[in-house]
C-alpha positions in Angstrom: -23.4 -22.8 -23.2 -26.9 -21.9 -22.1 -26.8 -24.1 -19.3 -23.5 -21.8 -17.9 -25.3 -18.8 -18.5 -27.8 -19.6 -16.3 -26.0 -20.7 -13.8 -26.3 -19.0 -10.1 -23.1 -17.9 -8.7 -22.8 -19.8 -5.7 -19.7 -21.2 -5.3 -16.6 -19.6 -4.6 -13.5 -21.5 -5.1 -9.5 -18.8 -4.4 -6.2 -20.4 -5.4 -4.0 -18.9 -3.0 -3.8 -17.5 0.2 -1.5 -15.1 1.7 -2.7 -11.4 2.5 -4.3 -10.8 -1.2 -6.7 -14.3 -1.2 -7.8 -14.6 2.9 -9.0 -10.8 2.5 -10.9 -11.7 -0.4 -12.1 -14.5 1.1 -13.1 -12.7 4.3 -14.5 -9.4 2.6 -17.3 -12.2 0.5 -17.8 -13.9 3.7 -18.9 -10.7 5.1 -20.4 -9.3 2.3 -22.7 -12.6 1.9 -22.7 -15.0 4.3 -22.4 -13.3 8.2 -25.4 -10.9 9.9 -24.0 -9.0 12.1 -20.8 -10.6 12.7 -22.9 -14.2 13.0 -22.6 -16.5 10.6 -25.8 -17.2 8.6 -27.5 -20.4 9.2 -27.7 -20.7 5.5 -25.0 -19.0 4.1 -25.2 -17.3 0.5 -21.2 -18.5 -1.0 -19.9 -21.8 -0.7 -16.0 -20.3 -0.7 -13.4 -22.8 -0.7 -9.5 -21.2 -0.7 -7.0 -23.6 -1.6 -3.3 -23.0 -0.9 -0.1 -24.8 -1.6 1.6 -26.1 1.1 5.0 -25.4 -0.7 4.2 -21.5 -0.7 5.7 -19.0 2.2 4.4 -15.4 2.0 6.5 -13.2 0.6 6.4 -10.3 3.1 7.2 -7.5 1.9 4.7 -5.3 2.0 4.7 -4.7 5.8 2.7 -1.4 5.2 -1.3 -0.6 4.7 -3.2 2.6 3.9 -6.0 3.8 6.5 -8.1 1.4 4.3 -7.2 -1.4 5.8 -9.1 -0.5 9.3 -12.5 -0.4 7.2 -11.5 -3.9 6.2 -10.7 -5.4 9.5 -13.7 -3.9 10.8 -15.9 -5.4 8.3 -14.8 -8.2 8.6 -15.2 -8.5 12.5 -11.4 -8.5 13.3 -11.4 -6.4 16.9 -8.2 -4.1 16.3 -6.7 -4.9 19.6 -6.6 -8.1 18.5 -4.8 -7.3 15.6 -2.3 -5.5 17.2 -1.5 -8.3 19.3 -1.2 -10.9 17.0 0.4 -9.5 13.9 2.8 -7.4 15.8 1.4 -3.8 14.7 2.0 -0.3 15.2 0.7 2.5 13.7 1.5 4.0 10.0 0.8 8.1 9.1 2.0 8.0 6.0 5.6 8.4 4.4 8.3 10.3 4.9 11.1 10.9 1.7 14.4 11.3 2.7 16.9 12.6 0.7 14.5 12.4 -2.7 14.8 15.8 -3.6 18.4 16.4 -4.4 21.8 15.9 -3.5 21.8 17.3 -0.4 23.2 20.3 -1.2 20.8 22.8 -1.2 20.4 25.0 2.2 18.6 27.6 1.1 15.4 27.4 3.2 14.7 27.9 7.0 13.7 24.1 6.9 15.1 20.3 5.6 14.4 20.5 1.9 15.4 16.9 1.2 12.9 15.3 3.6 9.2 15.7 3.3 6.2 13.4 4.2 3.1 12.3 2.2 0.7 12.0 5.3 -2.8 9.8 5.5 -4.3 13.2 6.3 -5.7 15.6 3.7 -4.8 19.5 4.3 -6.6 20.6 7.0 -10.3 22.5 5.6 -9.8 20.7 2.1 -13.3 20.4 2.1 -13.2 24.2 2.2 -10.9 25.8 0.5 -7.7 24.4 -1.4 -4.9 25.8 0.5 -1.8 24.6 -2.2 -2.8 28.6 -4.2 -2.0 30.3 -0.9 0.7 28.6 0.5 3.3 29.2 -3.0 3.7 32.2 -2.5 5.3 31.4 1.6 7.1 28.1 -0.2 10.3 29.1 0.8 9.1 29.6 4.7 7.7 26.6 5.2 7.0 23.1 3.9 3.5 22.2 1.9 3.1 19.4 4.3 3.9 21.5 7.5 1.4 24.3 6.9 -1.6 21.9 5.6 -1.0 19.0 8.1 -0.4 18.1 11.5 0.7 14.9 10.7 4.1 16.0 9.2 5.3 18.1 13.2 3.6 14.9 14.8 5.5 11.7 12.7 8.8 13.4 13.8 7.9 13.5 17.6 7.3 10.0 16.8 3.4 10.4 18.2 0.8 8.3 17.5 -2.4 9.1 16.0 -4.8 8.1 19.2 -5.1 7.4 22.4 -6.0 4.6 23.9 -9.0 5.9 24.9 -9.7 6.0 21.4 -12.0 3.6 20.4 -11.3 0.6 18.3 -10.9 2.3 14.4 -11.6 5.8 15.7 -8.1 8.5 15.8 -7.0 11.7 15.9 -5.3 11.4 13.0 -5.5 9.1 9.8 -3.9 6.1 9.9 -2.8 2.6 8.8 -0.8 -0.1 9.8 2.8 -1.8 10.1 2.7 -5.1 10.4 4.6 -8.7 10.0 3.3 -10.1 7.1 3.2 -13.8 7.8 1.6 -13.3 11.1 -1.5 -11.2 9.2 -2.1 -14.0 7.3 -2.2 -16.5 9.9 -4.7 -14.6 11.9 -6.9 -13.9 8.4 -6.7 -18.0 8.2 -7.8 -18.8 12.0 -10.3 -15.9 11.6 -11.7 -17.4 8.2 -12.2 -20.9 8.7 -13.2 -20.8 12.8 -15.2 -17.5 12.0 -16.3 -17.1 8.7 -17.1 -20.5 7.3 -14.1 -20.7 5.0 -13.3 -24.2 3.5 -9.6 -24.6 3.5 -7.7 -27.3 1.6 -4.1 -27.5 1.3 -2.7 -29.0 -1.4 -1.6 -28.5 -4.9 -3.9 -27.6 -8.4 -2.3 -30.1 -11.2 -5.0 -29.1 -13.4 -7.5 -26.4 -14.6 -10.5 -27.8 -16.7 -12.8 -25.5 -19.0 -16.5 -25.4 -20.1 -17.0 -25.1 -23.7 -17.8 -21.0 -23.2 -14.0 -21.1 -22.1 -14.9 -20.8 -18.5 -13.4 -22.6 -15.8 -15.5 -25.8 -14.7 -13.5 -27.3 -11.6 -9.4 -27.3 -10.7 -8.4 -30.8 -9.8 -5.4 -31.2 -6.9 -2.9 -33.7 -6.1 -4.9 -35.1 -2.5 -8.5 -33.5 -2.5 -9.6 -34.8 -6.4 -11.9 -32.2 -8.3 -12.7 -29.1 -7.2 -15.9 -27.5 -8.9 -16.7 -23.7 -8.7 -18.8 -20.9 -10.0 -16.6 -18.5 -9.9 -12.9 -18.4 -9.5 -10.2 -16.3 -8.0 -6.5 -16.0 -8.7 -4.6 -15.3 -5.4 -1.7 -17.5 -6.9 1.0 -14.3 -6.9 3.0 -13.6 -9.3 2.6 -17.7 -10.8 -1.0 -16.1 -12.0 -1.7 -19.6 -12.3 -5.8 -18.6 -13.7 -5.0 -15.7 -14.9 -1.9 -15.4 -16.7 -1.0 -19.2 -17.7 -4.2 -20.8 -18.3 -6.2 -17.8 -19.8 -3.3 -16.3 -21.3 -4.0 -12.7 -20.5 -1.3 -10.5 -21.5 1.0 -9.0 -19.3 1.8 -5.2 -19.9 5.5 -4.8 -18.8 6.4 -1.8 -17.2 10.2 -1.9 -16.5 10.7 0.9 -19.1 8.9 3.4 -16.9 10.0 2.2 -13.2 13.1 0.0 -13.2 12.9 -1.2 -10.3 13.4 -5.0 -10.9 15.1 -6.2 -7.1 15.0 -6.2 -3.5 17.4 -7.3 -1.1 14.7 -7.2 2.4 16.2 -8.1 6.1 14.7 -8.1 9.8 16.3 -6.5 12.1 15.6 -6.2 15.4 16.1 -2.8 17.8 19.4 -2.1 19.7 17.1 -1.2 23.0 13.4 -2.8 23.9 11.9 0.7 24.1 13.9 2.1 21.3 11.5 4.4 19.4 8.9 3.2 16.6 8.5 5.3 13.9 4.5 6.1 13.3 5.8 6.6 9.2 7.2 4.4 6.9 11.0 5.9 6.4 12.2 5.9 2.3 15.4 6.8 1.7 16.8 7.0 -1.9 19.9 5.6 -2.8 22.3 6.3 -5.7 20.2 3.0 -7.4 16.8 2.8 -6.0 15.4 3.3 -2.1 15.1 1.8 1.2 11.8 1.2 3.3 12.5 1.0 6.8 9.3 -0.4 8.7 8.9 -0.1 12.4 7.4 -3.2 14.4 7.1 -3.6 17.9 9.8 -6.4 18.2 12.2 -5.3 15.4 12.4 -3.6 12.2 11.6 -4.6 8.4 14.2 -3.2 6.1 15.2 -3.6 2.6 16.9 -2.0 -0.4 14.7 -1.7 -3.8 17.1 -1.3 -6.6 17.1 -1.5 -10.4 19.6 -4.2 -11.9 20.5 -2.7 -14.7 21.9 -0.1 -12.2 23.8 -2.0 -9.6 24.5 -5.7 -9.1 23.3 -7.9 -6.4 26.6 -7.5 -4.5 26.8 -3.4 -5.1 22.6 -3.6 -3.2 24.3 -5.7 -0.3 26.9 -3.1 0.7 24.4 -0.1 -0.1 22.4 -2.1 2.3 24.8 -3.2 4.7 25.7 0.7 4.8 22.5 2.1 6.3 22.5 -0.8 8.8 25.5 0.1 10.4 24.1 4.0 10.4 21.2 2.9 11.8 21.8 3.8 15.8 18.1 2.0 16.5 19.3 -1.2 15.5 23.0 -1.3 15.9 24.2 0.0 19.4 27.1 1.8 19.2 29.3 -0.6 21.3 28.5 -3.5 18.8 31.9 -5.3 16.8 31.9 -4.0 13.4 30.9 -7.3 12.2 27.4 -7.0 13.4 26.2 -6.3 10.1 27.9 -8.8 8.6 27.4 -11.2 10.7 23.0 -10.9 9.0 24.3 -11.9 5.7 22.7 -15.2 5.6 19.3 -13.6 6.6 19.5 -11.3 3.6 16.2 -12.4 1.4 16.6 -11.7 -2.4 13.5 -10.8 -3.9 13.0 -10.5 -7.9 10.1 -7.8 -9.1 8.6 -7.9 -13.1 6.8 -4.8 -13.0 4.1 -4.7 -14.6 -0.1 -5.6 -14.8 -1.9 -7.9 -16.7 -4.3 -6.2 -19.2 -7.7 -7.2 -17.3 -7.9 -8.2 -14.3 -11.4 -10.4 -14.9 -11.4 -13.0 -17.3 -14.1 -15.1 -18.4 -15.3 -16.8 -14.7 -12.2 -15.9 -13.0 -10.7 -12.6 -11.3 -7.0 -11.9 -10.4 -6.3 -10.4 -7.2 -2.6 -9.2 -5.6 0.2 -10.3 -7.3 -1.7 -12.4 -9.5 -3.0 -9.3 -11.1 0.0 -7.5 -11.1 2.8 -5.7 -8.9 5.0 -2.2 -9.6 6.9 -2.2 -6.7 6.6 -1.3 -2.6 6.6 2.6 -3.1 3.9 4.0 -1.3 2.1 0.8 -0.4 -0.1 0.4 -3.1 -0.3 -3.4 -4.2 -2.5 -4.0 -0.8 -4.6 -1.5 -1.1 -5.4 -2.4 -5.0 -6.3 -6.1 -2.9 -8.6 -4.1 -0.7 -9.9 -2.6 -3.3 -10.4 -5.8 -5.9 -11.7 -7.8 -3.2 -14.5 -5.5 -1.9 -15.6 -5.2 -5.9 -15.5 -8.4 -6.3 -17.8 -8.7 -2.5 -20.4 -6.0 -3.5 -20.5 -6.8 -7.3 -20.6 -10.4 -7.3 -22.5 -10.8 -9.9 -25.9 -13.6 -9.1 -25.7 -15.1 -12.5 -23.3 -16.5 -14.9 -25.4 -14.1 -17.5 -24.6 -11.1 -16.5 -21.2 -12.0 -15.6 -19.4 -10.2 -18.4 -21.2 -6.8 -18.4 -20.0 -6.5 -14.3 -16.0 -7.9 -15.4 -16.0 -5.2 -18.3 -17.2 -2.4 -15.7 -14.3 -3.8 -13.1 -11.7 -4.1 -15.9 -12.3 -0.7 -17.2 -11.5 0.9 -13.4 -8.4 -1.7 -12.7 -6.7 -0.5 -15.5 -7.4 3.1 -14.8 -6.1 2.8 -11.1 -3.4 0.6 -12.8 -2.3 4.2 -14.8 -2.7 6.3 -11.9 -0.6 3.8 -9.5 2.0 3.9 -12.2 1.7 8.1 -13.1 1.9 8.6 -9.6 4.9 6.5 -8.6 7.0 7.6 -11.2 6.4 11.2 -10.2 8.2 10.8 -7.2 11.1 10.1 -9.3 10.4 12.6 -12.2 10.9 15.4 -10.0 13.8 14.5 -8.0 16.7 17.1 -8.5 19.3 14.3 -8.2 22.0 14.6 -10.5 25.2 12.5 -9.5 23.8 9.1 -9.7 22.7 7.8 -13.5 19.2 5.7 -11.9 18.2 9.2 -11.0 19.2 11.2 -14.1 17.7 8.3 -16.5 14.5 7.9 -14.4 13.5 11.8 -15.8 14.4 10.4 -19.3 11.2 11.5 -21.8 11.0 8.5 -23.2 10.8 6.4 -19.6 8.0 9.2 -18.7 3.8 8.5 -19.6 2.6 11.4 -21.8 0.1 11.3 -19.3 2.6 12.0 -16.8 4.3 14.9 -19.3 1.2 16.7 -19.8 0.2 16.7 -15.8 3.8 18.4 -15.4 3.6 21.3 -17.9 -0.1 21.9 -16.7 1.5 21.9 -13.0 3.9 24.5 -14.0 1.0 27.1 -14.2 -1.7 25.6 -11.7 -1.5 23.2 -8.5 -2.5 19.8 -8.8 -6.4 19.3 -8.2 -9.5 17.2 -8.3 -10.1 18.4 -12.1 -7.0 16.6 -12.8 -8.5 13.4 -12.1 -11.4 12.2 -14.7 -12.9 9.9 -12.6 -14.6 9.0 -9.5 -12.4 7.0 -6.5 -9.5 7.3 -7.7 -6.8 5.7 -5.0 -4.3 8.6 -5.1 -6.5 12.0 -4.5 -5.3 15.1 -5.6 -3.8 16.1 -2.1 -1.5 13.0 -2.6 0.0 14.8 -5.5 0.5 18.2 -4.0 2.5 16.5 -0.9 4.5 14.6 -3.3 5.1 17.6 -6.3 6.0 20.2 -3.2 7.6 17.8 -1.0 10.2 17.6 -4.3 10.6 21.2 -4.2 8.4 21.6 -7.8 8.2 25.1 -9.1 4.2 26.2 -9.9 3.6 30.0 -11.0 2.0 32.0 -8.6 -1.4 32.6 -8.5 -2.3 36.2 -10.7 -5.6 37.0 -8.5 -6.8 35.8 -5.0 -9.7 37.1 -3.5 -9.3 38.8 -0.2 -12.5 36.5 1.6 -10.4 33.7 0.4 -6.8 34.9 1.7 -8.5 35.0 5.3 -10.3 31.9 4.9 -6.9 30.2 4.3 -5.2 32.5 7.0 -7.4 30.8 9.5 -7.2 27.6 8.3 -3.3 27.8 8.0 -3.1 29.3 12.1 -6.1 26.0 12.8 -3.2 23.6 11.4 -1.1 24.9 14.0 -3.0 25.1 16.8 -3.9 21.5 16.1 -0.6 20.9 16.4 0.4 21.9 19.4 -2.9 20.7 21.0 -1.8 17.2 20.1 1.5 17.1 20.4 0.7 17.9 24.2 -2.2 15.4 24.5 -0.6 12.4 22.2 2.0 10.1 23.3 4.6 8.7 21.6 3.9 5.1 19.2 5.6 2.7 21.3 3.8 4.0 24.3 0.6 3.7 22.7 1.4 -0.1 21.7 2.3 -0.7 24.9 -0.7 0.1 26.5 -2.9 -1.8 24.1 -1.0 -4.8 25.0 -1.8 -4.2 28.1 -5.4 -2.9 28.4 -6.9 -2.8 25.0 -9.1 0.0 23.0 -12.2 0.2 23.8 -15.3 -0.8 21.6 -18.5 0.8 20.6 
């Protein structure tokens, strides 16, 4: 006991790889043991990752936040090359479509039953809050059309830079699409040529525990004993640290967001330059949504769906559906069995919502799927790695004694970003105005909504969603993510009783700066594949 809490925290040992345990890997790496993108001659962490070799990565998530640029800079990964080897294009955010209602609503000069939550925050948020003085023009235009630029500019299909853009840099916010399995190749190569990584392949037959309950080494099939300081759960959804050897509870949250399946196929485009969305395209469907994720080479599409909604079979045909409306993919010559003819490549994928209760356990922290995974709605679950890793990185605590103190700090914030993820996914179904299908109707249910949730909504009714709303620091969904999501729904908030005329023309000239920005870039920007193209071909350049 007194010899583990003395104990210096030098070596590293992850159990897993895929997207969630080569980024964690990479972020300490870079954190502790590289100067300026050289390795130190006496690095800091001994980190060891060991993988399965049984294990493919799942690949679903195909989308990042604007996050994931800080990341790959950090950890020396040039952007160009990223692009080129995983397949990339740009991401602004995402765009709803048909969310709202049933598409029978045509009351406003504009397409009420699509909207976009863009990477951007309004334009001069730093200045004013524009969401009081655009309510009472609601019916005129959309929220995210008169704060944004990035809403006019994802349906030109423009990207958010040029290529004479630097590497990171843009003209608008942005993240990435990307092939999933390539990512986490070129995190592997970068790790262990680059970064020092150790990198064993084989399988853990065995977890073995100090008499404080900490983990003392994890003994594998080929490589023997494995000792560690400090270990990290990358396993997925097997939790093999976290949830089966500590036992750390898992918090089930199928009665809130149903979504329990996914039925995910590749697809690739009808014409070699057929456009690439710069958005990430949701549509909802009588039993859950589709993401469809532009590539360079082809698409990534698939069908999340509740099962107590639909069966397996009813998901294929919803699926199937889309495909053959989907001119990008399918050209219009093509035998009606096209779409058929991908059954085989149809991947079934089963979801438990839900977290575990802590995150950090003893000498051992979860990270990705090992942690815990809602579902792909709004990209979250790789953005929660980001975020778990770089704590992990920056707080790495330098002794076995103060261990504790740092995991109860990290497990109070995981489980608050944990509410907020869930509070702000299930708004986007809350609100919906859809009324034929049952998923949608039982989704607003009060019993299926967080009184968290219920007491944000009736406070809404009266006042627009805003930082005060939030009761703590870094949260991952700001307070502008709410207002594109409540308005892009159509939500009703009062309108403000008193504005102050120096404010109206403050907002005035912020709302006219949008649109000017606009059309400034929507002359100078070119479209997403264009841009792709060109860094194939010449690269950004670097500062």
């Amino acid at each position: 006991m007194q010899q583990a809490t003395h104990t210096a925290i030098n070596n590293i040992v992850i159990v897993g790889g895929g997207t969630a345990g080569w980024i964690t890997a990479a972020l300490l790496a870079a954190e502790h043991n590289v100067d300026k993108g050289q390795l130190a001659h006496s690095p800091k962490l001994n980190i060891t990752l060991i993988e399965s070799p049984d294990v493919a990565t799942i690949g679903v998530g195909e989308g990042t936040w604007p996050s994931m640029r800080n990341t790959l800079d950090k950890i020396g990964i040039s952007e160009t090359e990223f692009i080129r080897q995983c397949d990339a294009s740009f991401k602004q955010g995402s765009r709803f479509i048909h969310w709202q209602h049933d598409d029978t609503e045509r009351t406003k000069p504009f397409d009420s039953n699509q909207y976009l939550h863009p990477f951007s925050l309004p334009h001069g948020h730093q200045e004013l809050d524009l969401c009081p003085f655009w309510l009472p023009h609601s019916d005129k235009v959309s929220f995210a059309q008169a704060v944004s630029n990035q809403d006019a500019l994802t349906q030109l299909g423009l990207a958010p830079k040029t290529i004479a853009t630097p590497e990171y840099h843009f003209q608008n916010n942005y993240g990435y699409h990307l092939d999933a399995g390539k990512f986490s190749q070129l995190l592997m190569l970068h790790c262990t040529e680059k970064l020092g990584i150790k990198y064993i392949r084989d399988h853990v037959t065995q977890v073995q525990s100090l008499d404080n309950g900490d983990i003392e080494s994890l003994a594998t099939k080929e490589h023997g004993v494995i000792l560690g300081d400090m270990f990290v759960d990358c396993s997925g959804t097997k939790s093999l640290l976290l949830g089966k050897h500590f036992n750390v509870p898992f918090l089930s949250q199928k009665a809130v967001l149903f979504n329990d399946s996914a039925l995910a196929i590749q697809v690739p485009y009808a014409e070699e330059n057929s456009p690439i969305a710069s958005c990430t395209l949701s549509t909802a469907q009588p039993n859950g949504w589709i993401w469809d994720i532009g590539l360079p080479t082809r698409k990534g599409v698939g069908y999340v769906y509740s099962s107590a909604h639909c069966s397996d079979d009813e998901a294929e045909q919803t699926l199937k559906a889309y495909l053959a409306n989907d001119t990008s993919t399918n050209p219009q010559s093509a035998s009606s069995n096209a779409v058929d003819s991908r059954k085989q490549e149809y991947r079934k994928l089963n979801i438990n919502p839900g977290y575990h209760a802590k995150c950090w356990q003893n000498n051992c922290i979860a990270i990705g799927m090992a942690a815990g995974f809602i579902e792909p709605l709004e990209a979250s679950a790789l953005a929660l790695v980001e975020w778990t890793a770089n704590i992990l990185a920056t707080q790495l605590p330098t002794h076995r004694g103060v261990m504790d103190t740092i995991a109860q700090r990290v497990n109070e914030r995981y489980e608050r970003h944990w509410q907020q993820i869930i509070d702000f996914l299930k708004l986007h179904y809350v609100v919906s105005r859809r009324e034929v299908d049952g998923y949608w109707r039982d989704h607003r249910e009060a019993a299926s909504i967080p009184e968290r949730l219920q007491q944000q909504l009736e406070l809404w009714r009266y006042q627009a969603p805003s930082s005060h709303d939030i009761s703590y620091k870094e949260p991952l969904f700001p307070a502008a993510s709410f207002q594109y999501v409540l308005y892009g729904m159509g939500f009703n908030t009062a309108l403000p009783t008193h504005i102050k005329p120096s404010h109206q023309q403050v907002a005035q000239r912020l709302f006219s700066e949008n649109q000017q920005k606009i059309h400034a870039l929507s002359q100078s920007l070119t479209s997403n594949r264009d841009l792709l193209n060109k860094v194939r071909q010449f690269g950004f350049p670097k500062i």
